[in-house]
N, C-alpha and C positions, 0 to 999 in steps of 0.2 A: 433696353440693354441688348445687344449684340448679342447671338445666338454664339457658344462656344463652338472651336473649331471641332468639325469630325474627330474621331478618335480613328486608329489605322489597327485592323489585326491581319496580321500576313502571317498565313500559311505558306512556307515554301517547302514543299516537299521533294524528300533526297529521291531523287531515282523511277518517278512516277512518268512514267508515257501516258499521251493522252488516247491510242487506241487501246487500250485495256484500261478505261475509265468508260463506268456505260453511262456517263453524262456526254461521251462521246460516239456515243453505239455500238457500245462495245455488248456483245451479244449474252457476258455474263456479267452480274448487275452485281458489280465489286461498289459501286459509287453512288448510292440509292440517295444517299443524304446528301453530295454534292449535286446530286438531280435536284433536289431542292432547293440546293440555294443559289443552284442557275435559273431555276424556274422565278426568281426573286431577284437577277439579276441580268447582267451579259456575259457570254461567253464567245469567248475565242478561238476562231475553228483554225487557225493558222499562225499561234503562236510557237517560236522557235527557239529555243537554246543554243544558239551562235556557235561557242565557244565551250569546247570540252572539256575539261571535265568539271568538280564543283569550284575548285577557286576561283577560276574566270568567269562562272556562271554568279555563283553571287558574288561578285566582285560588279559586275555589271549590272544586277538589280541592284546596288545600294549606291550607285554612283552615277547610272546613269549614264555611263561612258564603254566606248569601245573597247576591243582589246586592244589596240595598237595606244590609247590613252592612257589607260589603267597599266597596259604592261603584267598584269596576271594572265599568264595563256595556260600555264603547267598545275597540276597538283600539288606541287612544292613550289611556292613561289619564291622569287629570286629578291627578299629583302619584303619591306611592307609597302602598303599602299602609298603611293605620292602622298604628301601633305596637299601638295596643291590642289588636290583633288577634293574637293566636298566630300561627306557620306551622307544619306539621307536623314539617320538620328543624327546627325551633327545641324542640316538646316535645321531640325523640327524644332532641334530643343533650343535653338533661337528665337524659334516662334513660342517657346512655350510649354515645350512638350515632355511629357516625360517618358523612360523608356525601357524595354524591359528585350532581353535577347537569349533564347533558352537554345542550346543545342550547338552553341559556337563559344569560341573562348574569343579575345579581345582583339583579334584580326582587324575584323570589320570594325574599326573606330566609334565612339560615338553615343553608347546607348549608356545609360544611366546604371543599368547593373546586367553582366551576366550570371546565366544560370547554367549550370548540367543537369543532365538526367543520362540514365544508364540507358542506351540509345541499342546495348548488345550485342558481340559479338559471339552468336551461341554455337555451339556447336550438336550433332544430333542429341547429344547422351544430354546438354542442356535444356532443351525446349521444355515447355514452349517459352517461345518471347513473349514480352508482352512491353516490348517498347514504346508503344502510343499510350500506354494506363501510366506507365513510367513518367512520360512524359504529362499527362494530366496531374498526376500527383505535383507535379511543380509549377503547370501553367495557372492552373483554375485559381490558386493561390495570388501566382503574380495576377492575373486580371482581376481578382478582387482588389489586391492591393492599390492597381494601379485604377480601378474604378473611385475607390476609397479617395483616392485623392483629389486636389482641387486644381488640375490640369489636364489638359485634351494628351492623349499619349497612344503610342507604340507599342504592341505587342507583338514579337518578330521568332514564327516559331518551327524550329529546324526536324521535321517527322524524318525518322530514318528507314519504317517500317517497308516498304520498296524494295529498299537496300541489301541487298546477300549481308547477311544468309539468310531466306526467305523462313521462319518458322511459328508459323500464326500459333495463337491460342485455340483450343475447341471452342467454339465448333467449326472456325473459320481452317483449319488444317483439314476435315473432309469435304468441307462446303461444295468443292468443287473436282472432289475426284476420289473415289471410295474403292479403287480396287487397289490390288495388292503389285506394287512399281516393281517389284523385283520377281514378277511370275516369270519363271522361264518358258513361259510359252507366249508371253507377248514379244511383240518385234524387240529389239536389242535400237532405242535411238539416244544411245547414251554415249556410244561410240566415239563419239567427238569429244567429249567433254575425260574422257579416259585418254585419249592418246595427246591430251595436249598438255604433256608436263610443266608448263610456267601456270600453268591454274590450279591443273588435276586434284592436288591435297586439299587445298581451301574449297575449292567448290564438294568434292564427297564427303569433305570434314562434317560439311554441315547437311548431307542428302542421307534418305534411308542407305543401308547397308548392302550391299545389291542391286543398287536401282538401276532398272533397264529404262522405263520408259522416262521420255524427257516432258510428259507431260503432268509428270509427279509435281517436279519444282515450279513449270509453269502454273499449276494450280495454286502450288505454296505461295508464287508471288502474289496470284488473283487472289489467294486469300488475309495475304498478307496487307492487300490493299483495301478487302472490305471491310477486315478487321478496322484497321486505320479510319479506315470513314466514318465506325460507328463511334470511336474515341473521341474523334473529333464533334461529332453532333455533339457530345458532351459539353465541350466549349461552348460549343456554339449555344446552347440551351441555355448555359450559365450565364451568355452574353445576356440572351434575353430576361431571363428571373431578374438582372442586375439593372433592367430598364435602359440597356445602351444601344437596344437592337438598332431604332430610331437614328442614332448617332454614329454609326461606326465602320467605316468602310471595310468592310472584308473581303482578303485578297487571294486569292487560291491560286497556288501555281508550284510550278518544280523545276528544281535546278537545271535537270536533263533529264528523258527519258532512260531505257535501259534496253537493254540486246538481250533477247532469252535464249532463242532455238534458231533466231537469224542469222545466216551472212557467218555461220564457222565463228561468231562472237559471242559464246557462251554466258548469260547470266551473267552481262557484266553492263558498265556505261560506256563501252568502246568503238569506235565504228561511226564514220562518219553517215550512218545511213538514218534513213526516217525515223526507226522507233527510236534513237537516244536524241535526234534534234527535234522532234515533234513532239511538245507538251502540253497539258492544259493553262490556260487561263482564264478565271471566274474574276468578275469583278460586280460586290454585291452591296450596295446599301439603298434599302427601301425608302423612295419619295425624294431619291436625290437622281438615283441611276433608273433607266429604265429594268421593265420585269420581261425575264422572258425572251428577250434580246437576243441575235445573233451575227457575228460580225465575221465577213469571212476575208479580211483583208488581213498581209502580213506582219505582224509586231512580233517584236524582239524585248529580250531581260531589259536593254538598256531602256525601254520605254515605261519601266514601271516608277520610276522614280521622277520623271519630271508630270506624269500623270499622277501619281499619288498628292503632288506638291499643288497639281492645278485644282487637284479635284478640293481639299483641305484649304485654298483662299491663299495660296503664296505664288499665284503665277507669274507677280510678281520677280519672284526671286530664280522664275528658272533659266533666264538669259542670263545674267553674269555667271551662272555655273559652268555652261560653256560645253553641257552635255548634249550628246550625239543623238543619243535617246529623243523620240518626241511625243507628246501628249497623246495618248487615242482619243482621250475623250472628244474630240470633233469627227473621229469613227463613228461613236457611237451616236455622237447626234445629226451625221452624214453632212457635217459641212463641208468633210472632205474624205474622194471616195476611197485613197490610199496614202500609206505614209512613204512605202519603198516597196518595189516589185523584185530586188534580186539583193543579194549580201552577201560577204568574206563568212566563211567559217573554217572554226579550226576543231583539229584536238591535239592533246599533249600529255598522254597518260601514260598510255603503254605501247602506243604508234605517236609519230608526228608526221601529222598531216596538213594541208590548207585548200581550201578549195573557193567555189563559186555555184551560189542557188541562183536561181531562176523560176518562175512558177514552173514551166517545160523543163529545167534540164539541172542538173546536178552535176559538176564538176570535181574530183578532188586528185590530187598529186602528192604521192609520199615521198615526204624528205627525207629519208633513211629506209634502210630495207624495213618488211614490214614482216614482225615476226608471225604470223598469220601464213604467210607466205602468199599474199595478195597482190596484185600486179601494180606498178609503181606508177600509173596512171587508172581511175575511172572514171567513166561518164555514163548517166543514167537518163533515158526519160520518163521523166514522172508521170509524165500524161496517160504514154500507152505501158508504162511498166514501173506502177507505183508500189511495187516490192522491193524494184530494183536489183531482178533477177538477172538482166541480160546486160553487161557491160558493152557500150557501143564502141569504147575509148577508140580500139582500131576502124574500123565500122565509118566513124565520123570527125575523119581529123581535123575537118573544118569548125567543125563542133568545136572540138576540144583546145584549138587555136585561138576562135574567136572567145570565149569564155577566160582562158587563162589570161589572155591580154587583159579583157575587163577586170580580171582580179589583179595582176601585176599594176594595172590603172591606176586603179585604187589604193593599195599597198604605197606605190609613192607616192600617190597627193597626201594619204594620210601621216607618212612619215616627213614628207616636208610639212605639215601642217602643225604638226604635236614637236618634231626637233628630236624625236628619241628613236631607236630604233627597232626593228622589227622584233618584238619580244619572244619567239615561235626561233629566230635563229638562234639562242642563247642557251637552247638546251638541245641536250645530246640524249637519248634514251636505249639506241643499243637494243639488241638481240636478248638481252641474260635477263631479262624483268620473270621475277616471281614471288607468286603469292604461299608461302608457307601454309599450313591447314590451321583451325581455329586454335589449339591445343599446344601447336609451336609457339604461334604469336602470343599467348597466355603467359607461356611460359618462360620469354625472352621479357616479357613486361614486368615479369614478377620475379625477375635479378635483383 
């Protein structure tokens, strides 16, 4: 008899950059347990989150498809997902599968039941969070359940912990920073984050009450992210007591990273710059993948769904799907040394932007003034300036010439390709975007 297919658990976490992951080297060890199960697996030194913010992000890991395909570019999408378009629990459970989706409501088509968990919008007088236990409380359950039963399945789990408002449990709230943020004898680097009124309330909603220093909440995030890690070994522990460890491809990765103290973009997932398109990716199951593994070639969201399809026995089924996405697993086994060297990226949250990567050079051009107050062109090079402190945009108009063609290139093969069009011109986003404090939105939801 046939060995049953893999089972699939995806971790996709909200808001997680992979340089504050010390599976990434990151110099404080938020990520001690996904050191483990990179050491038991491969990892991704150069996977990207395209397309900003989280609707196109996972819109593009469950389908497998572009933005100019999918047409999800914005935070509010414009109608749902194409029919025409597959979802990943939609093949599986053709194949068989059964399927569980905690942390999203029925957007993403396809999965056999979803779940909530109270994911937290806390504010300071609320803390602490404790949205990874929250979310344990409903996963450990569904993976018994769906261990329980007599189908290869899906566990598809949405961690929010990343995600403002940063406020860990102890001891993960001093883990990383023990002095007191609002001494007035430390430097004042909060300054930015006070005079920028479309934030200001939400973001001190949930920050100590005087906080000077900005590396108060940078800690909260790093510890909001260790906490997260130790939650999840839980799962991961349970996999194994359940004897699935053998069976179950586990998939580690995040929608976008986040902007803390970078680039005048406050503690948010905005900014076309390195820490919100630069994320992890783990890819881990023992005696199938290699151990220990590292791959330093570019992959993209869209590739996680025709690789989960290859890796599970349907590679079969990933050509009529008609996704842009392509397998890494010939990464990982170096049949071949790259999938793509440059790519379209967007966002559409609180700026709309589009640009063009490069391994050297980063491109991007704002479609509307940009309330930032950031110049309507930049170009970076990553090589000598991978902060992307020095805008070269006037510096190297040849630069900036020849890249924007390759992206305008592109932009119309893909819209004569797909028939639909450029989904990034259908929204308008304007100067007036803001975020009310925790206490507002509480209180407008409980009308």
């Amino acid at each position: 008899m046939p060995d049953r297919p893999p089972n699939v658990l995806m971790f996709v976490i909200d808001s997680l950059r992979a340089d504050h992951s010390s599976v990434y080297g990151y110099h404080r060890r938020t990520t001690p347990h996904a050191e483990v199960l990179a050491s038991k697996g491969v990892v991704f030194k150069n996977h990207n989150s395209a397309y900003i913010p989280t609707t196109p992000a996972y819109t593009s890991v469950l389908t497998g498809r572009d933005v100019m395909a999918h047409q999800k570019v914005g935070l509010d999408p414009k109608g749902p997902i194409p029919e025409e378009i597959r979802m990943l629990p939609e093949v599986l459970k053709d194949a068989g599968y059964a399927s569980i989706c905690i942390g999203f409501g029925d957007f993403y088509r396809g999965f056999d039941r979803y779940m909530d968990y109270d994911a937290g919008w806390y504010a300071w007088e609320d803390r602490p969070g404790r949205k990874a236990e929250n979310m344990n409380e409903k996963a450990i359950p569904a993976l018994e359940e769906l261990v329980a039963g007599n189908s290869p399945w899906l566990l598809f789990l949405r961690h929010m912990d990343p995600h403002a408002p940063y406020v860990p449990p102890p001891p993960f709230d001093t883990m990383f920073y023990g002095k007191d943020p609002a001494d007035p004898n430390i430097p004042d680097t909060m300054a930015g984050v006070r005079d920028f009124p479309n934030f200001r309330d939400f973001h001190l909603s949930w920050m100590p009450p005087g906080v000077r220093d900005a590396q108060h909440p940078i800690s909260q995030y790093d510890g909001a992210v260790a906490y997260m890690d130790t939650c999840i070994q839980r799962i991961i522990n349970r996999l194994e007591e359940l004897g699935q460890t053998e069976n179950t491809l586990i998939v580690w990765t995040s929608d976008h990273g986040e902007t803390l103290d970078e680039h005048g973009c406050y503690f948010d997932h905005h900014g076309l710059y390195e820490p919100t398109l630069r994320v992890p990716l783990i890819l881990s199951h023992p005696g199938k993948l290699p151990q220990g593994k590292v791959v330093d070639a570019v992959t993209l969201h869209q590739d996680l769904m025709p690789t989960v399809l290859e890796h599970v026995g349907l590679k079969k089924a990933i050509k009529p799907l008609g996704m842009e996405g392509q397998s890494v697993l010939p990464l990982i086994s170096g049949e071949v040394p790259a999938l793509r060297s440059e790519f379209y990226i967007t966002e559409c949250t609180w700026m709309r932007k589009r640009g063009w990567k490069t391994p050297e050079w980063k491109f991007f051009e704002a479609m509307e003034p940009d309330f930032h107050g950031k110049p309507p062109v930049e170009l970076y090079n990553l090589k000598t300036d991978p902060l992307e402190l020095t805008n070269l945009a006037d510096k190297e108009p040849g630069v900036v010439k020849y890249l924007k063609e390759r992206m305008e290139a592109w932009i119309a093969q893909r819209l004569k390709e797909t028939g639909k069009v450029d989904p990034i011109t259908l929204h308008e986003l304007g100067l007036g975007k803001h975020i009310g404090s925790i206490a507002v939105a509480k209180n407008l939801q409980a009308r």
